[in-house]
C-alpha positions as CSV (number, residue, x, y, z in Angstrom):
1,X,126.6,-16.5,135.2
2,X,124.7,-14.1,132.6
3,X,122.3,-13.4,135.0
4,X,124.7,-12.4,137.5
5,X,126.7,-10.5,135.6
6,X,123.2,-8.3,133.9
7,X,122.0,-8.4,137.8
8,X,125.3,-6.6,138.8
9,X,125.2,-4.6,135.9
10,X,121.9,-3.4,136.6
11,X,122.6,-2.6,140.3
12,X,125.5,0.0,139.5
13,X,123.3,1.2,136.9
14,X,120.6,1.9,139.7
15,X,123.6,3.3,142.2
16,X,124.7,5.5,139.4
17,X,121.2,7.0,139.0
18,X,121.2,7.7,142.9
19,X,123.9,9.3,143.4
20,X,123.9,11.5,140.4
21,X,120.3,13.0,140.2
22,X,118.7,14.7,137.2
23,X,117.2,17.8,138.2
24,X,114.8,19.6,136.1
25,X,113.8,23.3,135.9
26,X,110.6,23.1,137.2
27,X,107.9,25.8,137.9
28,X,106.9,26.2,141.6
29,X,103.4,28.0,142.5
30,X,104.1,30.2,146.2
31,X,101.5,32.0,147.8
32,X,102.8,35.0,147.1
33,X,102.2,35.9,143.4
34,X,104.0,38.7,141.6
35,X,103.0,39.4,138.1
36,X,106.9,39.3,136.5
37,X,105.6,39.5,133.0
38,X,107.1,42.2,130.9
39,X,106.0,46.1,132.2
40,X,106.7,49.0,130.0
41,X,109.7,51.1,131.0
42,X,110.4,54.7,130.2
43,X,113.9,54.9,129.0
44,X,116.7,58.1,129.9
45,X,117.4,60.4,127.5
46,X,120.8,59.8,127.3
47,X,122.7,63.5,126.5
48,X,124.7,66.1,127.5
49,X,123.1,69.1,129.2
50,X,125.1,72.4,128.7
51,X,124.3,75.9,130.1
52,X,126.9,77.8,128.2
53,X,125.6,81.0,130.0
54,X,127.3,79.7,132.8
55,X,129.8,77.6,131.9
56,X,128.3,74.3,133.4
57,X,128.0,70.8,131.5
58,X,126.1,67.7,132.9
59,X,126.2,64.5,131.2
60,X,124.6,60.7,131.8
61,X,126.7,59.8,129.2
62,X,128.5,56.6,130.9
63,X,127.1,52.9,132.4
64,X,125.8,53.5,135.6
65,X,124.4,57.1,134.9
66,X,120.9,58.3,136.4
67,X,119.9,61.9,135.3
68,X,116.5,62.6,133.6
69,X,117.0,66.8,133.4
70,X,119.5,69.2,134.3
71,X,118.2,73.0,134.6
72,X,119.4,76.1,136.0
73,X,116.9,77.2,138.9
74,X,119.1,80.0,140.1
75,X,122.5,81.7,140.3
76,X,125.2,78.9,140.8
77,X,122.1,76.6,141.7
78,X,121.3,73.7,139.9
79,X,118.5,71.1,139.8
80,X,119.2,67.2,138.4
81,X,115.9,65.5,138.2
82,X,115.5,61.9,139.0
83,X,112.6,59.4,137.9
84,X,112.3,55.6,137.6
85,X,112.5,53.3,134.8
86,X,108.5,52.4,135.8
87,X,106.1,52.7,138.7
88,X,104.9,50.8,140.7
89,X,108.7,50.4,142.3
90,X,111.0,50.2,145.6
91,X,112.0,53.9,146.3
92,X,115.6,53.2,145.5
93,X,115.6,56.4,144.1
94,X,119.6,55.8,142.6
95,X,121.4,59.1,140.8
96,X,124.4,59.1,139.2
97,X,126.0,61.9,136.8
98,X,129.2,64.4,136.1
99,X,129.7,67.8,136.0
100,X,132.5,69.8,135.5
101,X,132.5,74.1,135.0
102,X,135.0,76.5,133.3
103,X,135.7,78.6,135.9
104,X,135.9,77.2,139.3
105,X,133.1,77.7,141.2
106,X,130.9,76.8,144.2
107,X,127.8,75.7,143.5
108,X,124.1,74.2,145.0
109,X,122.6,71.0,143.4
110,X,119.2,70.0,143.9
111,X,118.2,66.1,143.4
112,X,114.6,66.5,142.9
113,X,113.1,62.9,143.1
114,X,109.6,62.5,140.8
115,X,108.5,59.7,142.5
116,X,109.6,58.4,145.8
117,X,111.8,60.2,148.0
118,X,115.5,60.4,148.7
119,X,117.9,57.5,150.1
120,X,121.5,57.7,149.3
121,X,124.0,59.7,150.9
122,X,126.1,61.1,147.7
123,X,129.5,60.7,146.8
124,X,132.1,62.1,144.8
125,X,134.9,61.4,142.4
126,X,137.3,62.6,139.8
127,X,138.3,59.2,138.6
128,X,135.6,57.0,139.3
129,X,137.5,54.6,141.4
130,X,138.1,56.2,144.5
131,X,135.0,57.7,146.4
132,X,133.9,60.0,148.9
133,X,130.7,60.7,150.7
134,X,129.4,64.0,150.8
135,X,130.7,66.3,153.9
136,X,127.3,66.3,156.4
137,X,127.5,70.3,156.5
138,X,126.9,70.7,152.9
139,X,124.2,68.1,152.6
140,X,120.3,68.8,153.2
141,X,117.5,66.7,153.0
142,X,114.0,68.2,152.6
143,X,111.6,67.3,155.2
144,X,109.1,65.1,152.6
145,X,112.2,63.8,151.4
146,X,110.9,64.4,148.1
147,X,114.5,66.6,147.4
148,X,118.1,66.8,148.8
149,X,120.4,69.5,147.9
150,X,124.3,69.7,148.1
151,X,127.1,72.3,148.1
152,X,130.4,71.2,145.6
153,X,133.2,72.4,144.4
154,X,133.2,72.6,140.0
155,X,136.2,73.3,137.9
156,X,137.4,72.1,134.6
157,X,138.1,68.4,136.1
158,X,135.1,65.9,135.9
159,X,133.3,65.5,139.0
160,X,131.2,62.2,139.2
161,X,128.3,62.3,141.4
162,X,126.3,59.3,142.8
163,X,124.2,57.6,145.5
164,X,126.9,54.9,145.7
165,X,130.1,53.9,143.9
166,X,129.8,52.6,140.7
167,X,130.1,49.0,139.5
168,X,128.5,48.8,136.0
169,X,128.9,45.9,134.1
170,X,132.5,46.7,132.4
171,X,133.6,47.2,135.4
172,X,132.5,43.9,136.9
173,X,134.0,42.0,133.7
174,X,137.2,43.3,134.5
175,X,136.5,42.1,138.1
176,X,136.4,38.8,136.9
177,X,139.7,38.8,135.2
178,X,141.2,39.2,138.0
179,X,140.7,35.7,139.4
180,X,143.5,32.7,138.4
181,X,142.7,30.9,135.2
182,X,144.1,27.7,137.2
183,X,140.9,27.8,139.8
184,X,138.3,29.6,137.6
185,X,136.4,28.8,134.1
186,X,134.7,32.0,132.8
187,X,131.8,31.8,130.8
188,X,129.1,34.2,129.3
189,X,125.8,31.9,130.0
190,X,123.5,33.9,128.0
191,X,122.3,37.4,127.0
192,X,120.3,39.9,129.2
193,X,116.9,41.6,127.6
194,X,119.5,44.1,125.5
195,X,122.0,41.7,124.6
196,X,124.8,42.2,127.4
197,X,126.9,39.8,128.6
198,X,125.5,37.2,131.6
199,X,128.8,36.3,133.2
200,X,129.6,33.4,135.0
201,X,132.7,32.0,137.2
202,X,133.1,28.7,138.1
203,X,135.6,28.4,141.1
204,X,137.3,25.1,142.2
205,X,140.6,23.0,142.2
206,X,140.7,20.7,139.9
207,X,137.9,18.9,138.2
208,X,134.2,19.4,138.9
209,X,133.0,15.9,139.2
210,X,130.8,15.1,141.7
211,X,131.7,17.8,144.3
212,X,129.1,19.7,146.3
213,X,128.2,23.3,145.1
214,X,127.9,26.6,146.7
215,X,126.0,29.4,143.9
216,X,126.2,33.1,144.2
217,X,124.6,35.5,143.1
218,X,124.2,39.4,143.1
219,X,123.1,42.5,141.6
220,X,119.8,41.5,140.9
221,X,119.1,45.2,141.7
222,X,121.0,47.7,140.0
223,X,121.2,50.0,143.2
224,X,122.4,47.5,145.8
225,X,126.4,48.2,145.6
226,X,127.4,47.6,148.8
227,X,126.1,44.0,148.4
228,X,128.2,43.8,145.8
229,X,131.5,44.3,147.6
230,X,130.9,42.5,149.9
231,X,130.2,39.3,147.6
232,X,133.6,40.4,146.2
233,X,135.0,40.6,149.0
234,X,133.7,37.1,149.9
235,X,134.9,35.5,146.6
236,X,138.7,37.2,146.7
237,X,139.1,35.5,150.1
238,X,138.0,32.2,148.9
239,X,140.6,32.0,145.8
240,X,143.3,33.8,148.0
241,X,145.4,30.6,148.2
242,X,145.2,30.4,151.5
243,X,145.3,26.5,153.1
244,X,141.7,27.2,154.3
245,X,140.7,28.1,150.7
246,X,142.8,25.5,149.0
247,X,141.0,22.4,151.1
248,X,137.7,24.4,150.2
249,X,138.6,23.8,146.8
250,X,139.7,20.5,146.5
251,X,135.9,19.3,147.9
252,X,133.5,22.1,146.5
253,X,133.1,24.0,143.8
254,X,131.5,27.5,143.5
255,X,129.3,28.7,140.6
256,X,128.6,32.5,140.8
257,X,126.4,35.2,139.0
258,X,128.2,38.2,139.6
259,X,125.9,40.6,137.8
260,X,122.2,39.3,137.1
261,X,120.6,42.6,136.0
262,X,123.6,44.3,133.8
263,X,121.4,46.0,131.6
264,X,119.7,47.8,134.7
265,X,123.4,48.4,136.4
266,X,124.4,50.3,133.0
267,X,121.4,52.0,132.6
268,X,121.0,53.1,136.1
269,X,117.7,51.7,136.9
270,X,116.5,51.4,140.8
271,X,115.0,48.5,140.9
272,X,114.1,46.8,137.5
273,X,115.2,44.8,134.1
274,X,114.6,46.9,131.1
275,X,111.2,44.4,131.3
276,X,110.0,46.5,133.7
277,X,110.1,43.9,136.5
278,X,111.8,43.2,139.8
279,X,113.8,39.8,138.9
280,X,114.1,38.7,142.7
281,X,110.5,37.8,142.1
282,X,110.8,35.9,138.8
283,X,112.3,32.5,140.4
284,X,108.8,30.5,139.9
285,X,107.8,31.1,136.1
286,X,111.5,32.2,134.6
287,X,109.6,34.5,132.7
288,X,112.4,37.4,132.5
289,X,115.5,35.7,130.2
290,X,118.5,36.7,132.7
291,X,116.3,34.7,135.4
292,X,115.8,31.8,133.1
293,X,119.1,31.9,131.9
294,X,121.1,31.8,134.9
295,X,118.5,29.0,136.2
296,X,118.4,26.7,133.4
297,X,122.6,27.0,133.6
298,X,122.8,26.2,137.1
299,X,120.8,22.8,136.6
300,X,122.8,21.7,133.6
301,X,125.9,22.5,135.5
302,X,124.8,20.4,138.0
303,X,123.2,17.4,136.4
304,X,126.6,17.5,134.3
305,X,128.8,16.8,137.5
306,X,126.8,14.7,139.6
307,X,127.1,17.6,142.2
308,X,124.4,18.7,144.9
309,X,124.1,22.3,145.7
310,X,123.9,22.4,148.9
311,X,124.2,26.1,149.2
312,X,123.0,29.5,147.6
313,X,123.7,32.6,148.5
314,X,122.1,35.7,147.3
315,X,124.2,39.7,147.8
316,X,121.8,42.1,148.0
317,X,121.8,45.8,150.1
318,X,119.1,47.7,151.9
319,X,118.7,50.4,154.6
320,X,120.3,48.3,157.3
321,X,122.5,44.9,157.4
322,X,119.9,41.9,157.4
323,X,120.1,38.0,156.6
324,X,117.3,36.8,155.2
325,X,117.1,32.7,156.3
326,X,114.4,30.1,156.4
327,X,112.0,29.0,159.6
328,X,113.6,25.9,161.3
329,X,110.5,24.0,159.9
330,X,112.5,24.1,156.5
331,X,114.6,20.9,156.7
332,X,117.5,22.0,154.0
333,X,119.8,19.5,153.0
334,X,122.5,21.4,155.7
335,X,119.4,22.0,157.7
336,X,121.0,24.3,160.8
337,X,124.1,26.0,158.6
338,X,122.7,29.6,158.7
339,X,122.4,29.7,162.5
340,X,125.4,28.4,163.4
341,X,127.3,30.7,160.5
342,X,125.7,33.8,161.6
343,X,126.7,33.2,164.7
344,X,130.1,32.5,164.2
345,X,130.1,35.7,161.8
346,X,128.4,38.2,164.8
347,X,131.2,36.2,167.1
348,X,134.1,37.0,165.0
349,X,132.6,40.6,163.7
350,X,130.9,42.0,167.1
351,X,130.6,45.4,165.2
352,X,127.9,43.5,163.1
353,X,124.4,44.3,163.9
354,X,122.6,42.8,161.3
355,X,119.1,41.5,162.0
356,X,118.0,37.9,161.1
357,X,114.7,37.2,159.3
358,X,114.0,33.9,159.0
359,X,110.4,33.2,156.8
360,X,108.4,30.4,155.1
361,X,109.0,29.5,152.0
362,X,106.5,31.1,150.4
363,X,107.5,33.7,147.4
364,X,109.8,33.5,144.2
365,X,112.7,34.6,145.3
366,X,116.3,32.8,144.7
367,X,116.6,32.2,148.1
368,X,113.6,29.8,148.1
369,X,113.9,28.6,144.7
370,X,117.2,26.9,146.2
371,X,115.4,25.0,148.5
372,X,112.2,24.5,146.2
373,X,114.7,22.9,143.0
374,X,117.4,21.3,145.2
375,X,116.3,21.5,149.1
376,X,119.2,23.7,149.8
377,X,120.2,26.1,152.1
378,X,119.1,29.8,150.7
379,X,120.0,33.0,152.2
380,X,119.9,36.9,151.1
381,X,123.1,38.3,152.7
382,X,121.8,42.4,152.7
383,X,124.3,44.9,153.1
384,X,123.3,48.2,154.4
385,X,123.5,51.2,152.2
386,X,125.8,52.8,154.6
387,X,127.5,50.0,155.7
388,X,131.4,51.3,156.5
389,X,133.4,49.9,153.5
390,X,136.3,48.7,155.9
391,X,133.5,46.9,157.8
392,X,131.6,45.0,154.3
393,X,135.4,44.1,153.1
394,X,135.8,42.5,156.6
395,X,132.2,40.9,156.8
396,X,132.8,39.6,153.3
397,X,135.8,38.0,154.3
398,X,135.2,36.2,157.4
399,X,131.8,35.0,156.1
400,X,133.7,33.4,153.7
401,X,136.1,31.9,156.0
402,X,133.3,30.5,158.2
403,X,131.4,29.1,155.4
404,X,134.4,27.3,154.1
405,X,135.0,26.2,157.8
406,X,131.1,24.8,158.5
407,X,131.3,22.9,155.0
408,X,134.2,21.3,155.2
409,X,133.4,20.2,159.0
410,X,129.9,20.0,160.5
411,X,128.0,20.0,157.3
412,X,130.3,17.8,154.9
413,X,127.9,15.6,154.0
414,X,124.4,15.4,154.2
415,X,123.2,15.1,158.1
């Protein structure tokens, strides 16, 4: 009877260990190789620029600001100069600044890039919260695209200038308040390079236990805003309350990364940490602390709820819409999930013409490094940069709808 009983013990012991794996953070050697320790980076000179012989004052005083020199270059004409944190870099040449006159005035400004060339279309505001592009008959773009110059109205009001709205990192904590206290845990994980804030929200009903995970990510890149409305967009209709949502809930949970790069968000970097280094290529070593950070936390959330992930999905932007996937030689965990759900999303959303690019596994980015640590199902979800806003709200929302759809039907369980 003693034997029995340590046999039976034993067994559960052994079910136990199954069906709750311990993963461990574990270094992963792709053929691509991308050198992600620390670069040196040549920090804005953060200041106010005033031409009191005419009345004009520019600043890059706020989170989100890009502006390396305001000069005068001619009457009512104004040149902002633009550089990058560090070469080499992805031309994401992002600008952001205000400017507001004494007298009201029309003026010319001149965004001269020092390396790169131009991208984004500008936009205005007074308030920083609602935005418009620039009109197209007072917007030129050189023919080397090395410059771009614009015609605005100044007056005593604050005018905000930028290549897309901003979302720095305050503004992203207050995001995160939003969301009910009765589905959502918020956490601060860790500290990026300059001490802010890594934020973290973990979304389900109930308790944690054992229930299959979706992560999300964004802002890796400071520039790529339109990526990040549509992840919010994408989160706000999974929390909504809706009966969908609620028996999404009850069987997954949801850890997301809203902002991985906040010290390159606030300081207005294009592409880079203030380590000088791209962290969608850091997902081998973990060499960068925001990457090794947000990855150690995922596996201890994990491994303390039994959970799989079954799912991560990474909000980026670029020039067009795209979705990056994995060749149907990678057998995933939901092996077949991003076919069928970008199908259903093009079928729902026929104003969507975003390109698929499936690819190996075969560099250290987060989409691989789900599949690599827990054979999930990894996908960069790029937004274009100019991308109708009505269009990413609605993308973001019935991506989320399908996802919650496909989970909870064809690929509840593993297949």
């Amino acid at each position: 009877m003693k034997a029995f009983f340590s046999l039976a013990v034993l067994t559960l012991f052994l079910i136990s260990c199954e069906t709750k794996p311990q993963y461990v953070l574990t270094e992963f050697n792709y053929a691509q190789k991308n050198d992600t320790h620390d670069k040196e980076i040549a920090p804005q000179e953060k200041r106010s620029y005033s031409l009191t012989n005419e009345g004009v004052t520019a600043d890059n005083l706020f989170d989100g600001a890009r502006m390396n020199n305001f000069t005068s270059i001619g009457k009512n004409h104004y040149q902002v100069e633009i550089s990058p944190e560090n070469t080499p870099i992805n031309p994401s040449a992002w600008f952001a600044f205000r400017i507001y006159s004494e007298d009201e005035k029309t003026v010319d400004i001149t965004l001269k890039y020092g390396f790169g060339r131009h991208r984004y279309w500008p936009k205005i505001s007074t308030d920083r919260e609602n935005w418009t592009a620039i009109d197209s008959t007072t917007f030129t773009v050189a023919e080397d695209r090395k410059s771009a110059t614009m015609t605005v109205n100044l007056s005593a009001d604050t005018l905000y200038i930028a290549a897309q709205e901003i979302i720095n990192s305050s503004d992203m904590l207050e995001w995160t308040k939003s969301f009910s206290s009765a589905k959502t845990q918020h956490e601060v994980i860790g500290k990026s390079k300059l001490g802010r804030d890594l934020l973290n929200m973990d979304i389900t009903n109930g308790s944690a236990e054992g229930k299959d995970i979706v992560v999300v990510l964004s802002r890796q890149h400071p520039p790529e805003v339109t990526g990040n409305l549509a992840m919010m967009a994408f989160l706000e209709e999974i929390v909504n309350d809706s009966e969908l949502s609620n028996k999404f809930l009850d069987q997954y949970r949801l850890i997301v990364y809203p902002m991985l790069n906040p010290d390159g968000v606030d300081l207005g970097h294009w592409r880079h940490n203030t380590g000088g280094v791209d962290l969608n290529r850091d997902w081998a070593f973990y060499r960068q602390p925001e990457i090794e950070q947000v990855c150690s936390d995922i596996v201890e959330k994990v491994n303390a709820s039994g959970g799989n992930v079954k799912l991560g999905l990474d909000f980026h932007s670029t020039f067009s819409d795209v979705y990056y996937t994995y060749h149907d030689t990678v057998q995933s965990v939901i092996q077949g999930f991003s076919k069928d759900w970008i199908e259903n999303i093009f079928e729902r959303v026929p104003q969507d013409q975003g390109r698929i690019s499936p690819a190996a596994v075969g560099s250290a980015v987060s989409k691989n490094w789900f599949y690599s640590q827990f054979k999930a199902e990894g996908i960069t979800y790029e937004i274009g940069d100019d991308t109708p806003r009505n269009l990413i709200k609605e993308k973001g929302k019935v991506s989320a709808q399908e996802m919650m759809k496909l989970l909870l039907e064809e690929y509840n369980g593993e297949r």
